[in-house]
C-alpha positions, 0 to 999 in steps of 0.5 A: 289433881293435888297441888301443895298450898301455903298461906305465908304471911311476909314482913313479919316475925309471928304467924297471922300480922305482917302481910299473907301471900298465897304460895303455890310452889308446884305450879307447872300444869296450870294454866294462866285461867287456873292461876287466876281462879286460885289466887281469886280462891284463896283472896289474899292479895296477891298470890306467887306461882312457882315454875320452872325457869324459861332460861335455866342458865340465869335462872333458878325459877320463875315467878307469876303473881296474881291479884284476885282480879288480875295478874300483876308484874312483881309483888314484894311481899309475895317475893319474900314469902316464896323464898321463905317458905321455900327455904322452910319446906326444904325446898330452896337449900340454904348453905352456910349462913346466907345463899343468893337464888335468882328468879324470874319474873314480868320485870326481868331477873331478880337476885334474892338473898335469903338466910336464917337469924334466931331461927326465922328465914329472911330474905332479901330481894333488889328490884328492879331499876328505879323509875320516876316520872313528872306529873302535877298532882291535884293534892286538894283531890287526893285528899279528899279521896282519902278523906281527909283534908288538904292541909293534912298533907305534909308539904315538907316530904315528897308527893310523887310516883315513882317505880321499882317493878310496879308504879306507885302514887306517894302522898305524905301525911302529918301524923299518925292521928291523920293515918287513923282518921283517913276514910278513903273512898276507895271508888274514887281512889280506884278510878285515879290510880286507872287514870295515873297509871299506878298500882296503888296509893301509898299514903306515909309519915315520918311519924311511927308507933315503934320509936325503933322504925322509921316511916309509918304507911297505908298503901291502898289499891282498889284498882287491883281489888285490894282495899288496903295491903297490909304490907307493900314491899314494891312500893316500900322500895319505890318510896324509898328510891323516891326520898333518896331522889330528893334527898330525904334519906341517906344511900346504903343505910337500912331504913324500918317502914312500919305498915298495917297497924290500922287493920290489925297485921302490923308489919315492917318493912326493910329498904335501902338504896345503894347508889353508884351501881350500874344501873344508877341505883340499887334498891333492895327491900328484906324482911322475915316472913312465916308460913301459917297455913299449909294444906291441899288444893284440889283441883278437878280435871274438868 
């Protein structure tokens, strides 16, 4: 059996930055035990099976994604790079200067809105509904799991977990000399996000490299087999619920959150939470992405 593969790299403008998913647009006949031995194939950090709806009436396709190790329930980057590459390969029409599909996913429906600016696809997806939830943080532990120090954490932000189709643990650092210096260990780290009950740990400073954005993030999630994520729209768009929560950013407004520079695949990130919307909040997270690899599977009847 032949199957269509792409690697599309998300949250970014040229072919080999911003943050590669493994894309598979023609998965009906595999299996959940194929979907796992590919995605561990190609190792990228998560990888989107594309399937037909289970309610076509509500629902364009559906989506699966999956770690290396495991399947997880959203995954933001692999989200958006579907839809662009879909739109790429003609496979998503587009008509007129912008065009809304709705997918299915482990967290419910979600609408996605997708169109083409200087010749590259963006989309644009809401997540689902924020949730947060009240835990006391042991901050002098996680800071030594990242290592660096307690006094590196920046009391003036929030520290916090908060969820828009995954849960994400949210640590504030000073500076970027912090984000350069931070060694985490990420056996450590694995065993705190288990016992957290968190997908990642998505460390954040209001300090960036490019004056035109506004956040700079690390975001490590061992736990699901990923040392460190290049870019992360799921936890971009729970951080983003989060500051708006305590008052750190503004409703409606764009926010650019820059991500993986340390590793060499910079990336950024568009979120904004819209509020007074049933349901409470809207969080929406968009970015371009490019489709840098594009080949065959072959997979034997065995």
């Amino acid at each position: 059996m032949t199957l269509p593969i792409w690697l599309v790299d998300a949250f970014t403008d040229c072919a080999l930055q911003g943050n590669p998913a493994g894309v598979v647009p023609d998965a009906n006949s595999l299996s959940p035990t194929q979907m796992q031995r590919i995605a561990a194939e190609i190792h990228a950090s998560e990888t989107a099976f594309v399937l037909a709806p289970e309610s076509p009436a509500e629902a364009d396709f559906r989506l699966r994604f999956f770690t290396p190790e495991s399947e997880v329930d959203l995954c933001g980057h692999a989200t958006i790079g579907t839809i662009c590459g879909l739109v790429d390969a003609g496979r998503l029409p587009l008509r007129g200067e912008q065009s809304v599909c709705r997918i299915e996913t482990a967290v419910g429906i979600l609408s996605v809105t997708y169109g083409k600016r200087h010749g590259l696809t963006w989309a644009e997806m809401r997540q689902a509904e924020p949730q947060f939830r009240q835990v006391d943080l042991e901050l002098q532990t996680i800071a030594k799991f990242l290592g660096i120090d307690r006094q590196d954490v920046d009391d003036s932000l929030i520290s916090g977990i908060s969820y828009t189709g995954l849960w994400d643990l949210f640590i504030p650092v000073t500076s970027l000399a912090v984000m350069a210096k931070m060694n985490p260990d990420l056996t450590a780290l694995a065993k705190l996000n288990r016992a957290l009950g968190v997908a990642s740990t998505h460390v954040y400073t209001r300090a960036t490299v490019s004056t035109e954005n506004d956040f700079h993030a690390r975001d490590f999630s061992p736990a699901l087999g990923i040392p460190e994520d290049p870019a992360t729209g799921t936890a971009t768009g729970a951080l983003a619920a989060l500051l708006l929560r305590h008052g750190m950013v503004e409703a409606g407004r764009n926010y650019r959150f820059e991500q993986g520079y340390e590793i060499g695949r910079p990336s950024v990130i568009y979120a904004r939470v819209e509020e007074n919307v049933p349901g409470g909040l809207a969080v929406y997270v968009k970015g371009t992405a490019v489709r840098s690899l594009i080949g065959e599977l072959q997979l034997s009847q065995g």
